[in-house]
TORNU-133849 format. One record per residue (C-alpha): residue number from 1; residue in one letter; x, y, z. Coordinates in pm, 1 decimal, m for minus. Example, Ala and Ser with C-alpha at 12.3 -4.5 7.8 and 13.67 -1.06 7.14 Angstrom:
REM TORNU-133849
<1 "A" <1230.0 m450.0 780.0>>
<2 "S" <1367.0 m106.0 714.0>>
REM end
This chain:
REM TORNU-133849
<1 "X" <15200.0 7699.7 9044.2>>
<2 "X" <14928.1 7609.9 9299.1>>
<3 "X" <15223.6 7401.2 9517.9>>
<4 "X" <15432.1 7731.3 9523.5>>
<5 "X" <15141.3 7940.1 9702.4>>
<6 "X" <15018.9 7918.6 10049.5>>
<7 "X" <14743.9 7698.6 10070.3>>
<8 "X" <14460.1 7826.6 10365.3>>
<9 "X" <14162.8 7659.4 10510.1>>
<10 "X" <13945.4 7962.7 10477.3>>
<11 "X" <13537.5 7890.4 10664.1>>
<12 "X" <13266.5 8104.5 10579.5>>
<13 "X" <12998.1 8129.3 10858.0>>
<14 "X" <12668.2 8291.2 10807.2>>
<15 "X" <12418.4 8310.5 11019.6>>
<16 "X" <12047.0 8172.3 10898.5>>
<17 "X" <11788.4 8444.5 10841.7>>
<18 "X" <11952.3 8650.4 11100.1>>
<19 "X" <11712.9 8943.8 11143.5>>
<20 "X" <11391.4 8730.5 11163.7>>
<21 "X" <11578.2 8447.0 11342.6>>
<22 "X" <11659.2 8678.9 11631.0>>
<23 "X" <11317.5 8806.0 11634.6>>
<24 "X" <11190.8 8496.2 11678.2>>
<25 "X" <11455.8 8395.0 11960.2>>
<26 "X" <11353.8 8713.5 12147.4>>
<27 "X" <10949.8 8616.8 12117.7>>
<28 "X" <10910.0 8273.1 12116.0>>
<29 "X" <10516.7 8290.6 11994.6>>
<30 "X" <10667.7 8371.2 11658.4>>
<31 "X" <10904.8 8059.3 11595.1>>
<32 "X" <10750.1 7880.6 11359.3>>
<33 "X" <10546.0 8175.4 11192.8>>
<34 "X" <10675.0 8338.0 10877.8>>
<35 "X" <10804.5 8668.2 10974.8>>
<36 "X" <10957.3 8952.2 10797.0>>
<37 "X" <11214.3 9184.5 10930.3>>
<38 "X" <11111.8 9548.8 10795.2>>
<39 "X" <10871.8 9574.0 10512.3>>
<40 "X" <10579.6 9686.3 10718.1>>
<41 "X" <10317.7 9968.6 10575.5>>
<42 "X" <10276.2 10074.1 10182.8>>
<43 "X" <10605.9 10168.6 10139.7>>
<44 "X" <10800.3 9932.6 10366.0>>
<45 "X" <11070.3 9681.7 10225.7>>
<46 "X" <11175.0 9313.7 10386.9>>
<47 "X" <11530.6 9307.8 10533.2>>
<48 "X" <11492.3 8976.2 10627.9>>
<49 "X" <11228.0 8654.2 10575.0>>
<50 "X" <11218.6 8382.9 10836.0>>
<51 "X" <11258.2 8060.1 10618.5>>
<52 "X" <10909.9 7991.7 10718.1>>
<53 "X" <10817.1 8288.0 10468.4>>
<54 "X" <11075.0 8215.2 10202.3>>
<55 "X" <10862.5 7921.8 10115.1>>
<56 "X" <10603.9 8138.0 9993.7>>
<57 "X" <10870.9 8330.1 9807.8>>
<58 "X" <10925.2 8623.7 10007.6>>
<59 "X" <11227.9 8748.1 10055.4>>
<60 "X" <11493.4 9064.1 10132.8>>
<61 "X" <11468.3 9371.0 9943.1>>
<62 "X" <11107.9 9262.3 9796.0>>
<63 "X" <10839.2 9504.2 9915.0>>
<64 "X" <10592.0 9460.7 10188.6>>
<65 "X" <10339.1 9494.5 9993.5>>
<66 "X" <10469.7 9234.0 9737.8>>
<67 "X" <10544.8 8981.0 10019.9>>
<68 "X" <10179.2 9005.3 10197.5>>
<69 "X" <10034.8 8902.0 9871.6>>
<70 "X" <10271.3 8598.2 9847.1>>
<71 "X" <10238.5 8528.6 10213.5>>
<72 "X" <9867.6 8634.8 10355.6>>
<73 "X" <9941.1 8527.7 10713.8>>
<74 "X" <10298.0 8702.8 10720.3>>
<75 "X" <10416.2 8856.4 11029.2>>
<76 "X" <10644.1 9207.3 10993.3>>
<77 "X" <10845.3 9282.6 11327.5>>
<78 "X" <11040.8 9619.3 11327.1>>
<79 "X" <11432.2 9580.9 11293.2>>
<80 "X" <11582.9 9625.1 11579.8>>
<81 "X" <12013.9 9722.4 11492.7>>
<82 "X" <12104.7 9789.6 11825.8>>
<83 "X" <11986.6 9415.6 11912.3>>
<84 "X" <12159.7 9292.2 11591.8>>
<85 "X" <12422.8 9453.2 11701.9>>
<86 "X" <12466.5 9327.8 11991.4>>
<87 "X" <12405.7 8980.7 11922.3>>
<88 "X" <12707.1 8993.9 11599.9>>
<89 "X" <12928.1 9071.7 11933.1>>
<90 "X" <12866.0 8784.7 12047.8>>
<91 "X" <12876.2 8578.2 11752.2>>
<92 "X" <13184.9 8748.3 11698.2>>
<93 "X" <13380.4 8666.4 12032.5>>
<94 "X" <13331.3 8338.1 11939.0>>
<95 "X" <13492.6 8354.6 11635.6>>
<96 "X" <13845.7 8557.3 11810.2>>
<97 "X" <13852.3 8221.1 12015.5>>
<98 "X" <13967.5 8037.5 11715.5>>
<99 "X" <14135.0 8245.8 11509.8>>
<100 "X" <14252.0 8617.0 11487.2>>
<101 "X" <14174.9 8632.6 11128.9>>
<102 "X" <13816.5 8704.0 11117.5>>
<103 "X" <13691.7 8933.0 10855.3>>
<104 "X" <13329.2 9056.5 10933.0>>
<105 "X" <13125.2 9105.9 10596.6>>
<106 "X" <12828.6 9230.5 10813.4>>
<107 "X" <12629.6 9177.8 11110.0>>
<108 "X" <12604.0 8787.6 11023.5>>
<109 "X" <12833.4 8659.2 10829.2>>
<110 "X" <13234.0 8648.6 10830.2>>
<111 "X" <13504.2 8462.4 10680.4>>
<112 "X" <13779.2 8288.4 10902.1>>
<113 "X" <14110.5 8217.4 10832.9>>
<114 "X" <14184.5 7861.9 11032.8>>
<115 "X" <14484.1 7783.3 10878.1>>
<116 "X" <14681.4 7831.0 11181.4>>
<117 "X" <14422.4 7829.9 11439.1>>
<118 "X" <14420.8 7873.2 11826.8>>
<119 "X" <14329.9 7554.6 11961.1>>
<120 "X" <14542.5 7358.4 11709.9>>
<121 "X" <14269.3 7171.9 11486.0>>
<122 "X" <14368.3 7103.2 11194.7>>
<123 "X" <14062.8 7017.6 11055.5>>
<124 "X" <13883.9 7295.0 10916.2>>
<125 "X" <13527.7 7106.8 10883.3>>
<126 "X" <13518.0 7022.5 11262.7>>
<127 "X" <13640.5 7366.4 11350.6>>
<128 "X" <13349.8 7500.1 11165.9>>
<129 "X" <13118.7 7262.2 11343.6>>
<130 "X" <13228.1 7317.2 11673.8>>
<131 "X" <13200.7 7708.4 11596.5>>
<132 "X" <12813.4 7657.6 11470.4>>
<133 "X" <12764.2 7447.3 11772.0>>
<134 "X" <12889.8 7726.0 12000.6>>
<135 "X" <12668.9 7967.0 11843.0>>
<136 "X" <12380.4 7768.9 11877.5>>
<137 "X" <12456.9 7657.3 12261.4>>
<138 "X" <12588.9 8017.4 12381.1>>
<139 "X" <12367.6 8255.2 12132.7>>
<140 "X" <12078.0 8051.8 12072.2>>
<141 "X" <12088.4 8095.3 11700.4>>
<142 "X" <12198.7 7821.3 11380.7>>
<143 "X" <12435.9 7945.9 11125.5>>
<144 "X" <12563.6 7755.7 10827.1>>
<145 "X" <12887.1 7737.8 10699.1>>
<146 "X" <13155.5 7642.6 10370.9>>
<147 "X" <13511.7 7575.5 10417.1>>
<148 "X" <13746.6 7531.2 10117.6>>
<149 "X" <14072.1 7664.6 10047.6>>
<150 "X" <13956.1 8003.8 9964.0>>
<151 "X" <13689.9 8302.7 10010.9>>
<152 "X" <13519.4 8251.7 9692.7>>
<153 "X" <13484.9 7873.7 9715.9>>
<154 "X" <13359.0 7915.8 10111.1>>
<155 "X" <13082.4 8182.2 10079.0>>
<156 "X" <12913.6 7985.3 9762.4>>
<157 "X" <12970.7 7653.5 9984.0>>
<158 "X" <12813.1 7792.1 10277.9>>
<159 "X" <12496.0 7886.8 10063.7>>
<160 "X" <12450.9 7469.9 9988.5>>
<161 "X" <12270.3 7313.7 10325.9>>
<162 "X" <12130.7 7625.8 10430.4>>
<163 "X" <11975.8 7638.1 10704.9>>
<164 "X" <12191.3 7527.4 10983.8>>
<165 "X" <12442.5 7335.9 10751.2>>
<166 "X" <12732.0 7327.5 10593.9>>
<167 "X" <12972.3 7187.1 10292.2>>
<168 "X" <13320.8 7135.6 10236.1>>
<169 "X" <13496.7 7178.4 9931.2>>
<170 "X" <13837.8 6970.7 9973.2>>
<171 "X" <14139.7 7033.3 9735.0>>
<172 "X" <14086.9 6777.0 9538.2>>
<173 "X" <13735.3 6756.5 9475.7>>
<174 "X" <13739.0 7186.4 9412.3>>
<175 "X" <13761.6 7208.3 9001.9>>
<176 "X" <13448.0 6912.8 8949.8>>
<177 "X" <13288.1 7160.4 9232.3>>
<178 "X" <13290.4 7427.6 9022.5>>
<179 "X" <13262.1 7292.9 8680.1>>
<180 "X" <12903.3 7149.5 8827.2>>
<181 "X" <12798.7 7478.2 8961.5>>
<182 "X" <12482.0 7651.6 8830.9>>
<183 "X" <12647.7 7997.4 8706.9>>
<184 "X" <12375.2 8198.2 8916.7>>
<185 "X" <12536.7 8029.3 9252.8>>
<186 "X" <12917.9 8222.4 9145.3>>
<187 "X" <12902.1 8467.7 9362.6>>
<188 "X" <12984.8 8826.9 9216.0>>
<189 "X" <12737.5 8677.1 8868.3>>
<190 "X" <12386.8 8871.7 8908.1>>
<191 "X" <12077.8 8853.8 8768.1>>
<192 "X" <12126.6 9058.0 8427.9>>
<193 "X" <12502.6 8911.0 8408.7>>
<194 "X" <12372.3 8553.5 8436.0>>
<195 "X" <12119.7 8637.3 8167.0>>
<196 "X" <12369.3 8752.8 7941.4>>
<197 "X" <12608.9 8445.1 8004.6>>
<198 "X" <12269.3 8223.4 7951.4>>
<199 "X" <12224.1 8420.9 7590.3>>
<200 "X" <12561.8 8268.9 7555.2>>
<201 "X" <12528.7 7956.1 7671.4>>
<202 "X" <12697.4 7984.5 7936.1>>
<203 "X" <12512.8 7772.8 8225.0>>
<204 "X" <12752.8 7582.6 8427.9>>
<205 "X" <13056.1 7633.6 8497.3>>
<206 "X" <13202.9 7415.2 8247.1>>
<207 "X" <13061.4 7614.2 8034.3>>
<208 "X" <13219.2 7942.4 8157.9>>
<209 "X" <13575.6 7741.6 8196.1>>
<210 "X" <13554.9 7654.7 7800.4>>
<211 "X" <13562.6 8031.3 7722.5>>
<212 "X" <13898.0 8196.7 7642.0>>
<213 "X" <13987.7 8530.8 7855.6>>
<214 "X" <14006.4 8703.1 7542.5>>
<215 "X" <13664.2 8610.8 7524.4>>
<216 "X" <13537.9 8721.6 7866.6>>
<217 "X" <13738.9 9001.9 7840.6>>
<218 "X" <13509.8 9132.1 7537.2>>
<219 "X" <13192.5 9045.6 7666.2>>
<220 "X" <13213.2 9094.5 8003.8>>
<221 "X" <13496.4 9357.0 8047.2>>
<222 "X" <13707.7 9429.7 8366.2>>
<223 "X" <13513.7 9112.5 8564.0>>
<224 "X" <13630.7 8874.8 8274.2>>
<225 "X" <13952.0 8809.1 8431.1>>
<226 "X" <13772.9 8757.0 8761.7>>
<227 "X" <13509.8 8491.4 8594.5>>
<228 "X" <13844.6 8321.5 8401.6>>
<229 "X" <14018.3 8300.6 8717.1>>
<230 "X" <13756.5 8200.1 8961.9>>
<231 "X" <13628.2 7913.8 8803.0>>
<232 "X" <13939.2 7762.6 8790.1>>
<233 "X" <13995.1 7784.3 9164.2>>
<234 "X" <14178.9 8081.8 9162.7>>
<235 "X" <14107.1 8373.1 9458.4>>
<236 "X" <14389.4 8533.2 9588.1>>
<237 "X" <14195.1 8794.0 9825.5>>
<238 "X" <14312.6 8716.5 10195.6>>
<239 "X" <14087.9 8720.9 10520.0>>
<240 "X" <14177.2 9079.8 10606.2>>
<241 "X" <14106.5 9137.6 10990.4>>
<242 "X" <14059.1 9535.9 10916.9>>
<243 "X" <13851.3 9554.0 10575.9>>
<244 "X" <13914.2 9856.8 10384.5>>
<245 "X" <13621.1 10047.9 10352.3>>
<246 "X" <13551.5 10126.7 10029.4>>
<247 "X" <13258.3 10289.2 10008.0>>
<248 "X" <13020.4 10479.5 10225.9>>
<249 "X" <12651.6 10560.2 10200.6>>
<250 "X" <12329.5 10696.8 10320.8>>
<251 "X" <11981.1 10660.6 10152.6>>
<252 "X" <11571.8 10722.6 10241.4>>
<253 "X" <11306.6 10597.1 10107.7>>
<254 "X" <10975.3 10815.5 10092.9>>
<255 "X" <10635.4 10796.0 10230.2>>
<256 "X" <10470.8 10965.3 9871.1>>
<257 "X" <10692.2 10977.3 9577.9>>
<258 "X" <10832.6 11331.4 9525.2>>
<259 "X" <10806.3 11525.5 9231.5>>
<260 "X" <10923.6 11855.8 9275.5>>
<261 "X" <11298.1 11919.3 9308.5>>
<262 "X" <11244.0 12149.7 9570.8>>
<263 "X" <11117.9 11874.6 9823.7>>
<264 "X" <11412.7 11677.4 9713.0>>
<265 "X" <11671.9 11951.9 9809.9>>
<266 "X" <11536.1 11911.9 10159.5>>
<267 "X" <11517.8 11536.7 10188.7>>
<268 "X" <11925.1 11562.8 10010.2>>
<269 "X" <11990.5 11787.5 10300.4>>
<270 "X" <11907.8 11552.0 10540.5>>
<271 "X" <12121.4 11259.4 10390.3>>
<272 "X" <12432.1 11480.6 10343.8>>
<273 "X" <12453.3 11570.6 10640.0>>
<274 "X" <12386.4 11187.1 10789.2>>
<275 "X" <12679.1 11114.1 10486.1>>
<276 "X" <12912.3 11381.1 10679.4>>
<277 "X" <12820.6 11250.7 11059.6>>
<278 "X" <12933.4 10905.7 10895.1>>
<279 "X" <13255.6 10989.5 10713.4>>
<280 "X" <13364.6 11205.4 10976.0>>
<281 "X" <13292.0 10936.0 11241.4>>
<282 "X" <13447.7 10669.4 11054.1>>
<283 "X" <13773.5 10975.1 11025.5>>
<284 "X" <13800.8 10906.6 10665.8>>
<285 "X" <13652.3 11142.6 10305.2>>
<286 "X" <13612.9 11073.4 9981.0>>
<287 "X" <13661.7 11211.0 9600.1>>
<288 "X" <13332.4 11047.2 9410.7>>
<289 "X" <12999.5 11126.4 9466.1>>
<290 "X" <12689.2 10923.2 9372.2>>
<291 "X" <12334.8 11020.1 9350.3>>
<292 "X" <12099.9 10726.3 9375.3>>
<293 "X" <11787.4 10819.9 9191.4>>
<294 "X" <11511.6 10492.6 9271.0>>
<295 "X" <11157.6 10628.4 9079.5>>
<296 "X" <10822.8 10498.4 9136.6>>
<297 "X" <10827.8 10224.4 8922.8>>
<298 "X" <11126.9 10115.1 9074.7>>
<299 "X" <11390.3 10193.0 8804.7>>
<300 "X" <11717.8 10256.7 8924.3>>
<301 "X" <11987.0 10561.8 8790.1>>
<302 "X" <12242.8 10669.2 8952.2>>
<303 "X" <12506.9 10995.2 8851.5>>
<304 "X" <12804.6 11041.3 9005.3>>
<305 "X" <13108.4 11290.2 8966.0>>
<306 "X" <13459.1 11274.9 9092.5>>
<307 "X" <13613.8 11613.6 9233.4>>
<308 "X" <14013.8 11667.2 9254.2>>
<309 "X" <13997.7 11618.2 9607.5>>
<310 "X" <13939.6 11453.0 9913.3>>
<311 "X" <13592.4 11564.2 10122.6>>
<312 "X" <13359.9 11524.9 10408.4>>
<313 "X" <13185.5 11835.2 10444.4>>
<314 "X" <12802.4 11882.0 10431.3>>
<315 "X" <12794.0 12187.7 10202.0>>
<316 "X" <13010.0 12011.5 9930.6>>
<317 "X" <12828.2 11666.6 9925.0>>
<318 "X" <12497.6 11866.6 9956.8>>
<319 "X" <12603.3 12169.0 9668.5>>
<320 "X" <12772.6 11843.4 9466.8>>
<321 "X" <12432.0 11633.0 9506.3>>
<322 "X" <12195.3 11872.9 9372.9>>
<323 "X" <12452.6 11910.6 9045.7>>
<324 "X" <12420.1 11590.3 9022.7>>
<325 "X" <12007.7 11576.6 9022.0>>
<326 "X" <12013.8 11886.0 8779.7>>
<327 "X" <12260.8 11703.1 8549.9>>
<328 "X" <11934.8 11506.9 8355.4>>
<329 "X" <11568.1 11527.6 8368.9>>
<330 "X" <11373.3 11301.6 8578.1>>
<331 "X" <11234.0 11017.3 8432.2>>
<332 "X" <10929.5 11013.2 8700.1>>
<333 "X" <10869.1 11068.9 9016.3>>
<334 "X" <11105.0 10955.5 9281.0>>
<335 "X" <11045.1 10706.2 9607.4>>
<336 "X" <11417.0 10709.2 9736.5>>
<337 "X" <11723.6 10915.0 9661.7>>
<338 "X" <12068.7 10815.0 9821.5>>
<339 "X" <12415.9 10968.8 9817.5>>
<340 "X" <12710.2 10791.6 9886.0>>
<341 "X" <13106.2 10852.0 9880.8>>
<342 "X" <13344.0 10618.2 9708.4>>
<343 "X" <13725.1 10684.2 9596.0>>
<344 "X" <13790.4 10728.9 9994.4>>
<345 "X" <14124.2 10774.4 10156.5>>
<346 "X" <14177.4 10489.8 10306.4>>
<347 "X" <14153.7 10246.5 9983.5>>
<348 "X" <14465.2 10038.2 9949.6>>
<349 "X" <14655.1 10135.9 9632.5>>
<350 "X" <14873.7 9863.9 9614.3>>
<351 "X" <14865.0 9634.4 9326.0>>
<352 "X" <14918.7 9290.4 9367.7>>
<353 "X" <15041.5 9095.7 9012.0>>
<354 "X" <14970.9 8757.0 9099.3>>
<355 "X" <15121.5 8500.6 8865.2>>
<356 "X" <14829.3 8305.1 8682.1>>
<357 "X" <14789.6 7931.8 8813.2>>
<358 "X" <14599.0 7650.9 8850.3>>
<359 "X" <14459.2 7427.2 9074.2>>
<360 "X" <14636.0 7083.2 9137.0>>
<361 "X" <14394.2 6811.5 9152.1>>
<362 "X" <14656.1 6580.0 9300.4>>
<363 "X" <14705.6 6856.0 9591.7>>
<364 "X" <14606.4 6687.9 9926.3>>
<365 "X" <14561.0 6891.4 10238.5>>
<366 "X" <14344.4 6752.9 10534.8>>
<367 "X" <14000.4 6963.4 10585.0>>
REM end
């Protein structure tokens, strides 16, 4: 049961339009202005849309040439990681002054563990507002936020008054919460798996908590225990101050498509070896490698194979890369090939067997 379990006060901060938000912090003629991070020339991509752009409907990983059609009088600015960088630092010192469980997702946004926290608050909502106000007095930037009583229930809450918001999701009010929810706002449900549950009708979450596991299980496979559980308020994952890496990856995207496998040996060169700077940086190697195929009408493949041991060396990501682009024909030409390692040697391979439960709506705990 629930009441057997530690209960945490778990905040999820992310920052608002962070790429394009520190552009225009940096240049004040452009606050205001839509803006794109990235996505600049024919073959650029958006990393980021000021919410002055997502209004027209641009937004990240749409092309450039896609989001100057929606937007006419959009504004690209060149990313800039070192600043980014820099900047998460900051916004990251911030967080260390409240709590040494911070577990950084990416540049902008991290989950906190306040539970126990340093300047004894127990409220987890003011916490998270005196952290956003911090941000905004000592960075310059707004960040939104969810708090709830765990990860799962905190990153969808922090999407609800975006920008420079934020929700909480008390105990008691966390199973209506979900039941309510729109099935696309579950985070870990994607496009083409909430057009599958819709084909079921599956919308809500009500509708995904009527379904049996057995069920989910058959249609959904290994993530059907994850939908059963999650919708019921159940997340066991911990804010884990050193993330295992789990993956790690390197990709290009081409000026001209390529159609010769010749000029794609050279361009796999290059990634391998920025693969192998990476891996041997981060001191860790890995047993499965992925080719990432993206062709020029933006169809996706990917082929991977899984060798009997652990590496990091050019030659054998390179030699095991080209296999992999000679294992099938290629369905057109190709814009962007990637290669990434996965299986590494620092995943955790301890198996937790939680014991299934549910949660109490009669549970109080301040927030």
């Amino acid at each position: 049961m629930l009441n057997d379990l530690p209960i945490r006060k778990i905040i999820h901060v992310d920052m608002d339009a962070f790429y394009a938000s520190v552009a225009q912090m940096d240049n004040p003629e452009l606050r205001g202005k839509p803006i794109a991070a990235g996505g600049g020339g024919t073959r650029g991509v958006v990393s980021a849309a000021s919410y002055e752009a997502r209004k027209f409907g641009v937004k990240s990983a749409m092309s450039g040439r896609l989001a100057i059609k929606l937007c006419p009088e959009l504004i690209f600015v060149k990313t800039d990681f070192a600043r980014y960088t820099e900047i998460s630092k900051r916004i990251r010192k911030i967080f260390f002054e409240y709590t040494d469980l911070v577990e950084p997702l990416s540049l902008d946004e991290a989950y906190l563990d306040v539970t126990d926290n340093k300047i004894g608050l127990p409220s987890a909502t003011l916490l998270a507002q005196n952290i956003r106000a911090r941000i905004y007095d000592e960075v310059g930037l707004t960040a939104s936020a969810g708090i709830s009583i765990n990860k799962f229930i905190a990153k969808v809450a922090s999407d609800y008054n975006k920008p420079n918001g934020q929700k909480t999701v008390n105990p008691e009010d966390v199973l209506k919460f979900l039941e309510d929810l729109d099935i696309r706002k579950f985070y870990g449900v994607g496009k083409v798996t909430a057009e599958k549950m819709y084909q079921k009708g599956i919308f809500t979450g009500k509708d995904l908590k009527s379904k049996t596991l057995e069920y989910l299980d058959e249609h959904f496979g290994k993530s059907g225990r994850y939908y059963y559980d999650v919708v019921r308020g159940i997340h066991y994952s911990e804010v884990k101050p050193n993330r295992i890496r789990k993956s790690l990856a390197a990709e290009r995207t081409f000026s001209e498509n390529l159609s010769s496998e010749i000029y794609m040996f050279e361009k796999l060169e290059h990634i391998a070896e920025e693969v192998s700077k990476r891996l041997l940086k981060s001191k860790v190697a890995g047993k499965t490698i992925t080719l990432k195929i993206k062709y020029s009408d933006f169809t996706l493949q990917t082929r991977s194979k899984t060798l009997p041991y652990f590496v990091s060396e050019k030659a054998i990501i390179l030699d095991t890369a080209k296999d992999l682009l000679y294992q099938d024909t290629l369905n057109n030409s190709v814009r962007l090939l990637g290669i990434s390692l996965s299986n590494l040697n620092t995943d955790d391979k301890k198996i937790k067997k939680e014991e299934e439960t549910a949660v109490s709506v009669q549970l109080k705990f301040e927030f």
